[in-house]
C-alpha positions, 0 to 999 in steps of 0.5 A: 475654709471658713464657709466650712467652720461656718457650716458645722457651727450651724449644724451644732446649733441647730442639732442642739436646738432640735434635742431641747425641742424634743425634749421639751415637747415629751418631757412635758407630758411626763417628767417633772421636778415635783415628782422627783425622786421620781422615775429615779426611785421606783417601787422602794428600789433605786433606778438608775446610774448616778454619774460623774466626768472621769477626772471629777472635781472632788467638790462634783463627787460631794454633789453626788454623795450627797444626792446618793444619801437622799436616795438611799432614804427615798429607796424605801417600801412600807411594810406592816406587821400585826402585833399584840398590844406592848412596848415598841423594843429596839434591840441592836447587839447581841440580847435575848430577852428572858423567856420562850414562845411558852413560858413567859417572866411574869412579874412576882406578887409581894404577899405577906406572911402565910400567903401562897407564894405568887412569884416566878424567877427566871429557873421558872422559864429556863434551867440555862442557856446556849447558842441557842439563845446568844449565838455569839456569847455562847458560841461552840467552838474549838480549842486546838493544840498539840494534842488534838482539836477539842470541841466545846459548848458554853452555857449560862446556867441558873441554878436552884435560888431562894424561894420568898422569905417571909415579905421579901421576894423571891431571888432572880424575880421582878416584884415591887419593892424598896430598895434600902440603900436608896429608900426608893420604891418601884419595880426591881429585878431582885437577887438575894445576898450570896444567892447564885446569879449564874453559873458559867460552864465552857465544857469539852465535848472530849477532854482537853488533853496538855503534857506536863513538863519542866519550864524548858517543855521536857516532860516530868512528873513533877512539872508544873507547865500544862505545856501544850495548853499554853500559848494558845487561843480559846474563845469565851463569852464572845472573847478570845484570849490567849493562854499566856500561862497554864501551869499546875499550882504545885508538883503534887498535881490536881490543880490548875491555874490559867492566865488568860489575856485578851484586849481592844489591841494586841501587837508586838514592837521591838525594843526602841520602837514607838506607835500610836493606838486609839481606844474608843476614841482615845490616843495612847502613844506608846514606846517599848522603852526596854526589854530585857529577859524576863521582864519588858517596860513601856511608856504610855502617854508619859506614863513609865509602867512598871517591869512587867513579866509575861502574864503582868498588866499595869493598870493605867491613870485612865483605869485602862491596862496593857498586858504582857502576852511574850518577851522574845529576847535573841541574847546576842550582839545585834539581837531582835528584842521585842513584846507582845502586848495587848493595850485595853487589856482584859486578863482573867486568872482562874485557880483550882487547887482540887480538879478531882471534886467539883467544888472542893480546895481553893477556887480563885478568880481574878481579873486584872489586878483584883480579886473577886470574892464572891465568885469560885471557880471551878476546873473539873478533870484528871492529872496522872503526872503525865497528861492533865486533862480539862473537862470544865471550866465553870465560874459560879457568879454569886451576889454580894449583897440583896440587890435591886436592878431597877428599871433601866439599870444593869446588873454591873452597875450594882455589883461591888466588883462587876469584873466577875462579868468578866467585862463580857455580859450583863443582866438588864431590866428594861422595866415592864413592857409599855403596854395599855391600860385601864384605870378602874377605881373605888373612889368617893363621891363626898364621905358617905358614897363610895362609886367603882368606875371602871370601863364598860364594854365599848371603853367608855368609863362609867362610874357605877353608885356602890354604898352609901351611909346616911347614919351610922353603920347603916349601908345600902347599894346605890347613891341617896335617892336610888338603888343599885340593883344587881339580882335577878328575880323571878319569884314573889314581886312583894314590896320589899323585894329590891331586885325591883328596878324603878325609876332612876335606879341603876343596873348592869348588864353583861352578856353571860354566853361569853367566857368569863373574862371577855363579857362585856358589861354596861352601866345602865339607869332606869329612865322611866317609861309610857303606860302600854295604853299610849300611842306608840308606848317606849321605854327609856334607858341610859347608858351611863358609859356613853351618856346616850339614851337608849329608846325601845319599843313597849309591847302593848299586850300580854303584859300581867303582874305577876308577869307570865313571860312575855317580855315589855321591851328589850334591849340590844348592847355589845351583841347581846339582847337584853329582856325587860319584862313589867313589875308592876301594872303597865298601864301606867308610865313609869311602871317598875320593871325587872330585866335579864341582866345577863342575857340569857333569856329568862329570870332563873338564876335567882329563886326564893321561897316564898313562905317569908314574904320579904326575907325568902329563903336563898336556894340559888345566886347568881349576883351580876358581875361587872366585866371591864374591857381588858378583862378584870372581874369586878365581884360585888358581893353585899353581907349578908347577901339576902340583904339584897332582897329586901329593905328590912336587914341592911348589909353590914358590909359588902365585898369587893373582888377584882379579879383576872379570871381568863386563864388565856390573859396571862401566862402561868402564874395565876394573878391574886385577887384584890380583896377589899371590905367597905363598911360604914361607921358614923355616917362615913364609908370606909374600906379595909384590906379582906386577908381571908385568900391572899394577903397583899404586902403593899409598900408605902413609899418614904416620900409617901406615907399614906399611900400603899402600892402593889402589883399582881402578876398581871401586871396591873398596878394598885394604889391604896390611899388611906388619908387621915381624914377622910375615906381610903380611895383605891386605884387599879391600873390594869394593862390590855394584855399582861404586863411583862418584864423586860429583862435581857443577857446581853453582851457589851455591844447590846443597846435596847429602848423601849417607846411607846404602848401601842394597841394591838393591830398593824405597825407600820414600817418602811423597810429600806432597800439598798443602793446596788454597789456600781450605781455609780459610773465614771462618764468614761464608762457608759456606752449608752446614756440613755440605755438607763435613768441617769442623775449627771453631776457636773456640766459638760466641760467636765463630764462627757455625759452632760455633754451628750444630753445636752447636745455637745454645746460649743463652747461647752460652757456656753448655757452657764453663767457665773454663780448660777447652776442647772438642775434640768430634766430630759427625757430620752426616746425610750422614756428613760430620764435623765436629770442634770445637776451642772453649775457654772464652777464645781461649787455651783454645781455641789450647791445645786446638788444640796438642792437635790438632796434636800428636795423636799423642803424645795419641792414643799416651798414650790421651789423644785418643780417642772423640767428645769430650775436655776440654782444661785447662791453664795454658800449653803446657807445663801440659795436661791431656786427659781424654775425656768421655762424651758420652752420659752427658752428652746423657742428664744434659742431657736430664735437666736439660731436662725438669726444666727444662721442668717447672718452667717450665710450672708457673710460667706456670700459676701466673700 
């Protein structure tokens, strides 16, 4: 009997020590704890079972829940999306953002009296809105009743609003403004006092028909019960409430008056009976202290209500309301006395004295316990003393005041009674989409000069040397030493014609094959040049934006003055070629030189007559415009404009135009230009507002009185300093692509944010894929543990399953010591996997889970990593991982197996 024993102890040892050994040989070459989650999450998808003993430690169960969790983030897969440049908007809830794939809200310009208007309001983009837009809010459904089953639809209807008065804005439109009651300046969603905000309309595809009765339902002429409408249920603006009432106001008929409830709980207690609700995290206890026939009370939180009727609520301390929905009394010895409420009420009372004409008689709209002024109701239908029949249930919300949603804010949070929302949707502006954006200035170089900086065609800023004064009125384009050349020339080469570039002087290119708006434009200044005659002649250029020198070759011949043609050089910038042609003798370094500006081939765009040698005749112009990157326009236009042609007559001013001129970079309404006039007066530049097409009504904020803010529809913001002793500055802050605003309806639930401005191009994502529901198995489930990947949790003493990967261990604790825990791989025949997670007591084995779960900060420490490591510790706060080597240790067991079954053979010899 004993040299039996003996044998199957030796054979368990020895078929453990054979499945360590052939785990270690295969698993080496490809199971690692460094690659974990690794084969256990495959392609973002989770592979494998997660398992536990069939009467698991609830500390083992916490072990797996917490390796599942990091699971279920690791089952990810990267995805990208090509997007336009803008805000990253998150939305969760029910939202729809104002606009459609056509016509987007475009911000409002703020222009002075007698300008165009430049404004669009949200009628401009929709006339209402459905389920098409808000599938739940505005859902169509079905009321029911006695009488038949009605369908209907629900709209938010924006109606005709005041167009801009004067130098306020348009109603139902964004635009820069001041809010009075705050003095604060910035971007509003802007609505006029006693404009309409929306209109609310449930309408019946078919009338909704109810018997007129007496209080006991008989039917009667005189009756003011709509009998079959009440009791029943109806579903608006995403809620449903019960009809507790609805009656006729009076026996004379052609009115109405329903009382709808609806709440957070809704249930029924008998007289006596008490029960405890939470509400958004709050407890109310409440008992049902009496019910009598008409009239029922509670106590809640302590708090006695008053007698409450059917339709009453009572507004508790903590603002929230219980409402009354039926008082059921049996009046008898014994008799059920009970009340249906509903605790986080909502109740809506809507009165029409006149059903017959839209709009006309007393139109009340009450919710809870007040009135709402500035809000009528309409109930359109028929009354013939018998049937009463609906058709419409309209609310016509309108503003109590001018009111200023600012950026972040809801239009419930500024209306004196937001309970004409009904508790049910809002309006929120999210401010103006995050896009992008250039900054363009006219600034000054000391008191004399005046330089546009703006970004040329490969985004790098450049500040071009617009005006300078050094006494008096007197202006010239360019800095103190030289020129700013902005014209072509082809005609006579005389000394005073300035469309001569020499040394040092500045001038623009821009490619003009290019639509207007998307040329790419560069600063460039006139570096001199070899005479023709020298070894290898060049001519140099500096890109004023990059700073780099541009050096291109010189042709050595054909070169004459007057020129006939043959270009000196040219040069290559943003895809376009640039012909530069000799003004004067070539033979000489530094000769002066005129240049194609625009890239068309030839010097044409300009011709003069030459009958006044300096000051010819202008029968064509075509001055070079700046385009910046994003778009804008940048018009420079010196007066009189022949003054460019010559020294003799010196502009007395020049214009500057920033434009958007690509119909493509907004959406409808078109931007005004931003217009100024520089001039100079003693020995100083200035610049004013040019009113002459569009008079900008720029606001100075109160903390800010010399400093004036506007915006166009594009979106793009300016900056207007007009400090006391020195030269205005201008400031343009021009989005990439046009700067929208965010406005959304939203329901209660709705949460949006907004991140940062990204470029146009790829976003990247991870898109996580779930856990399959029956990943997890009870031990006593698997037939075949290497059938599939496995992540065991708990050692074999609890979990059959660790018990067969490990080899049935007798005793079944024997490879664990207290404190310690295992997390050891092993690889299966077929190549699947399985990770055991096993700890002497099941709060070694949770610890050694948390390890898992948080693998990589283990793996990142060099912690987590070959087939198998120790896990030790004291709490969650005390762990230590140390890797073992698992052959090592197959090669001692082995070791101390044979020595084992040396030993034993001999002593059953012995005997």
């Amino acid at each position: 009997m004993k040299l039996i024993k003996t044998v199957k102890k030796i054979m368990a040892l020895s078929t453990g020590a054979v499945m360590v050994g052939a785990t270690v040989l295969s698993a080496s070459a490809a199971a690692d704890l460094a690659g974990y989650p690794a084969p256990f999450v495959k392609d973002g998808k989770f592979n494998g079972i997660l398992v536990v003993g069939d009467a698991a430690n609830a500390a083992d169960v916490l072990g797996s829940v917490d390796i599942a969790t990091s699971l279920q983030f690791a089952s990810r897969i990267k995805k990208s999306v090509s997007t336009s440049a803008g805000s990253q908007i998150s939305v969760s809830g029910e939202a729809w953002r104002i606009g459609t794939s056509s016509k987007k809200l475009e911000m409002s310009e703020s222009v002075g009296a007698g300008s165009s208007l430049v404004s669009e309001n949200i009628r401009n983009i929709t006339t209402f809105i459905s389920d098409d837009e808000l599938t739940g809010l505005l859902a169509d459904d079905t009321f029911r009743n006695a009488k038949g089953d009605y369908d209907y639809h629900q709209y938010l209807y924006f109606d005709p609003v005041n167009a801009q008065d004067g130098t306020n804005p348009a109603s139902l439109s964004v635009t820069f403004a001041e809010d009075p009651d705050t003095d604060v300046t910035g971007d509003y969603f802007y609505i006029k006092n006693n404009d309409r905000v929306a209109r609310y309309s449930l309408e019946f595809t078919s009338s909704a028909e109810s018997d007129i009765t007496d209080s006991a339902g008989s039917a009667s002429t005189s009756g003011t019960y709509l009998w079959s409408m009440e009791g029943k249920t109806i579903n608006m603006l995403g809620k449903t409430f019960s009809i507790v009432k609805a009656r006729r106001s009076s026996a004379n008929g052609n009115s109405a008056e329903l009382t709808l409830m609806g709440g957070a709980v809704q249930d029924t207690l008998n007289e006596g009976e008490s029960k405890t609700y939470t509400i958004g995290g709050k407890e109310y206890d409440l008992k049902l202290d009496f019910v009598g026939t008409t009239t029922t009370k509670f106590v809640i939180n302590g708090e006695i209500t008053d007698s409450l009727q059917e339709g009453d609520t009572y507004t508790l301390s903590d603002k929230s309301q219980v409402g009354i929905k039926d008082i059921s009394v049996q009046d008898f010895a014994g008799g059920v006395r009970k009340t249906e409420f509903y605790l986080g009420a909502d109740k809506i009372f809507l009165k029409d004295t006149d059903v017959n004409a839209a709009g006309a008689g007393s139109q009340t709209l009450e919710v809870g316990s007040e009135k709402i002024d500035d809000t009528k109701v309409t109930i359109t239908g028929t009354d013939d003393n018998t049937t009463f029949k609906i058709d419409t249930i309209e609310l016509n919300i309108t503003a109590d005041d001018d009111i200023y949603i600012p950026a972040g804010g809801k239009l419930s949070g500024q209306l004196e009674e937001p309970q004409v929302l009904l508790n049910a949707w809002d309006i929120e502006y999210q401010g103006l989409d995050n896009v992008p954006v250039e900054t363009y200035k006219l600034d000054t170089s000391g008191s004399n000069q005046y330089d546009i900086v703006f970004v040329d065609g490969d985004g790098k800023s450049a500040s071009i040397p617009l005006a300078y004064t050094s006494t008096g009125t007197t202006l010239k384009l360019g800095d103190n030493n030289d020129d700013l050349i902005l014209v072509e020339n082809n005609g006579a080469l005389g000394n005073n014609n300035t469309a001569i570039i020499t040394r040092n002087d500045y001038f623009l290119v821009t490619d003009k094959s290019q639509q207007q708006g998307s040329r790419r434009t560069y600063l460039l200044r006139y570096k001199g040049s070899s005479a023709t005659s020298d070894s290898s002649p060049v001519i140099k250029f500096q890109n004023v934006g990059s700073g780099e020198t541009l050096e291109r070759p010189l042709a050595a011949t054909g070169l004459t003055v007057p020129f006939t043609g043959t270009a000196a050089a040219n040069i290559q910038l943003g895809g376009a070629t640039y012909n530069v042609y000799n003004a004067s003798l070539s033979t000489s370094g530094d000769f002066d030189i005129l240049v194609d500006m625009d890239g068309d081939g030839s010097l044409s765009e300009i011709v003069y007559s030459e009958t006044d040698a300096g000051n010819g005749t202008e029968v064509g112009n075509n001055v070079i415009n700046v385009t910046t990157r994003a778009g804008m326009q940048i018009v420079i236009k010196p007066v009189p404009f022949n003054a460019t042609l010559g020294s003799v007559q010196a502009p007395t001013h020049i214009e500057v135009s920033f434009q958007t001129v690509d119909a493509d970079d907004y959406d409808n309404v078109a931007p005004s230009p931003i217009d100024f006039n520089i001039s100079a007066a003693s020995a100083e530049v200035q610049f004013s507002e040019d009113t002459s097409n569009v008079n900008q009504n720029y606001i100075s904020p109160e903390e800010e009185t010399n400093t004036n803010y506007g915006y166009t529809t594009m979106g793009a913001k300016i900056k207007w300093e007009n400090p006391t002793n020195s030269p205005d500055k201008l400031t343009i802050e021009y989005p990439t692509v046009q700067r929208l605003p965010l406005i959304y309806i939203t329901s209660p639930e709705a949460s949006i944010s907004t991140g940062e401005a990204t470029e146009a191009g790829q976003i990247v994502y991870y898109e996580t894929q779930p856990i399959a529901v029956g990943s997890a198995k009870l031990a006593g489930e698997i037939t075949d543990i290497a059938a599939q990947n496995a992540i065991i949790v708990g050692g074999p003493c609890a979990n059959a399953a660790a018990a067969e990967v490990m080899g049935f261990p007798e005793p079944c604790g024997k490879d664990f010591s207290v404190g310690k825990a295992v997390v050891r791989l092993y690889e299966q025949a077929n190549g699947n996997v399985a990770m055991l997670v096993a700890g002497y007591e099941a709060a070694d084995t949770r610890r050694a889970a948390r390890v898992v779960a948080n693998y990589e900060d283990w793996q990142t420490a060099g912690k987590l990593q070959g087939l198998k490591v120790e896990v030790s510790g004291t709490s969650f706060s005390d762990i230590s991982v140390a890797a073992i080597d698992v052959k090592a240790e197959a090669d001692a067991a082995a070791a101390a197996a044979a020595a084992t079954t040396t030993t034993t053979t001999t002593t059953t010899t012995t005997e």
